[in-house]
N, C-alpha and C positions, 0 to 999 in steps of 0.2 A: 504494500500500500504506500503509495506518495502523501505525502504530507500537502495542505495548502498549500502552503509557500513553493517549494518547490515543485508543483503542479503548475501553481498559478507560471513560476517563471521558466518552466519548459514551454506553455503555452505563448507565452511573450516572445520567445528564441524562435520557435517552428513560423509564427507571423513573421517576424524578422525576415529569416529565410526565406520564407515564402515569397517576400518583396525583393530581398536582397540575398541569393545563393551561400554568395562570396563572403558575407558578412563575418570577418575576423571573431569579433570579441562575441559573437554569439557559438562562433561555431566554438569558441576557445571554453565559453560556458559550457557548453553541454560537452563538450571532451572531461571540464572537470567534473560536474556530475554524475558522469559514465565512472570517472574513477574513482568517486564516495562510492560508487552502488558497486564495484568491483566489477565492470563490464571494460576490461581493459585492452580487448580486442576493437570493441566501437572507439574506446577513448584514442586506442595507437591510431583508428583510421583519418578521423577527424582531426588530430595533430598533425598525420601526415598532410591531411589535404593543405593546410594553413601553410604548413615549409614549402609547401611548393610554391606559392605565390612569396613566401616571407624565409625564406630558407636560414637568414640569419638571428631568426627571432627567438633569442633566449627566453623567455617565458616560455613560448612554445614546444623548444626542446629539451630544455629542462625538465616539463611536463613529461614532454613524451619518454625521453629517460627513466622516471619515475616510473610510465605505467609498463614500459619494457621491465622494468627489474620487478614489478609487484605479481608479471603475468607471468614471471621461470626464466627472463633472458638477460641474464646478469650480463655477459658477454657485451651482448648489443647496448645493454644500458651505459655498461662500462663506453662505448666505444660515440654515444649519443654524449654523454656529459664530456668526453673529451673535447668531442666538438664544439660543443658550446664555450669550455675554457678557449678552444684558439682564437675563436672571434672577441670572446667576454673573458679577459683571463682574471677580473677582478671581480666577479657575477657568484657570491659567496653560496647560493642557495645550489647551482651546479658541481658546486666541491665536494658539497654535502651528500650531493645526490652520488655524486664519482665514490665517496668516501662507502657508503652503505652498497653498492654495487660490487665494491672489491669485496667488503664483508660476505656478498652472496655467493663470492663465485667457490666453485668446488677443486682445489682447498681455499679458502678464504684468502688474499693476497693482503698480509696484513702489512708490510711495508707501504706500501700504495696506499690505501686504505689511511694510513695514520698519516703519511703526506697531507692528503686530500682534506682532512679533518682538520689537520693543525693549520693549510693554509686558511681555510676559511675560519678559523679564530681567531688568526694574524689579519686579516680583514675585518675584526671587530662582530663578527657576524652576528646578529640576534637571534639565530638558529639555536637550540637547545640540540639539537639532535647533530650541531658537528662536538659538541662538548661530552654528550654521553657516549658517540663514537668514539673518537678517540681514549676515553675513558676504557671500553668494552675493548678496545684494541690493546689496551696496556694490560688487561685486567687476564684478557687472551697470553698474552704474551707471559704472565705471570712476574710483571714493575706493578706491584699493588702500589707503591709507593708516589709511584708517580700518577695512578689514577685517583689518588685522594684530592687532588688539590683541583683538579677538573673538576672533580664533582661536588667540591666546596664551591667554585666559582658558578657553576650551575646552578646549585639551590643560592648563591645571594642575588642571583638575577631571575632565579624562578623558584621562591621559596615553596611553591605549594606540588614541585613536580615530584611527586610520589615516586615515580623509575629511577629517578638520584639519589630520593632520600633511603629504599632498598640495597642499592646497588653499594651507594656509599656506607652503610652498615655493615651488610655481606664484605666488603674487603674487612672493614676494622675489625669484624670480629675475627677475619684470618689476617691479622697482623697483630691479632692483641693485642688492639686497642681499646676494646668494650669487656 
């Protein structure tokens, strides 16, 4: 079942469409929607369609990054958020995405992976999720030490994020610290 809200503004996007095919930031909505509802086969088509008129458009492949690594294609997501770095090499939300993509692949490339993370912290990023990556990367790697202080900086810019405040426990108590 769809909710009003987003009923009502599927309906608004399909009118859109209807007048304007082409129309970017509708077809970009309903690509995001596609990927709350886990339909990431519509969401990859509809991004593609957008790169092809916009092919450098970081929101767009950013996105479609995201729904390549959410649908089993670590590879190609890896290989999508690179893309995006050559054009946007300062675009922090693509690092992030680069950064959880190396975490996917089979064995996890965790070198890469804590690159990708740490560059988007050194861009100040407001992304919580390059802060727990790299955290999860140190924590892999078994430097409990150095993932404390990540996930101290993470709950004082996100005190209420429960996944730091577990994570950041789980190490202390194996460093006995608690």
């Amino acid at each position: 079942m769809i909710s009003g809200n987003v009923e009502a503004a599927l309906d608004a996007y399909f009118q859109v469409l209807r007048i304007e095919p082409e129309h970017t930031a509708a077809r970009f909505n309903l690509a995001v929607i596609n990927l709350q509802w886990g339909r990431y086969a519509d969401a990859i088509t509809l991004l593609r369609g957008i790169l092809a008129s916009r092919p450098d458009d970081s929101e767009a492949l950013t996105a479609l990054g995201w729904a390549q690594l959410w649908d089993g294609q670590a590879d190609e997501a890896v290989r999508t958020f690179r893309r995006v770095q050559l054009g946007h090499p300062q675009f922090a939300p693509a690092l992030v995405g680069l950064g959880w993509a190396h975490m996917a692949k089979e064995p996890p490339t965790l070198g890469r992976a804590a690159d990708a993370f740490g560059r988007a912290i050194a861009l100040r990023t407001e992304d919580r999720e390059a802060y727990f990556g790299l955290a999860t990367v140190c924590e892999m790697r078994g430097e409990l030490t150095q993932a404390v202080p990540l996930l101290e900086d993470a709950l004082r810019m996100w005190p209420d994020d429960l996944r730091a405040h577990e994570s950041l426990a789980r190490i202390q108590e194996q460093l006995g610290q608690w």
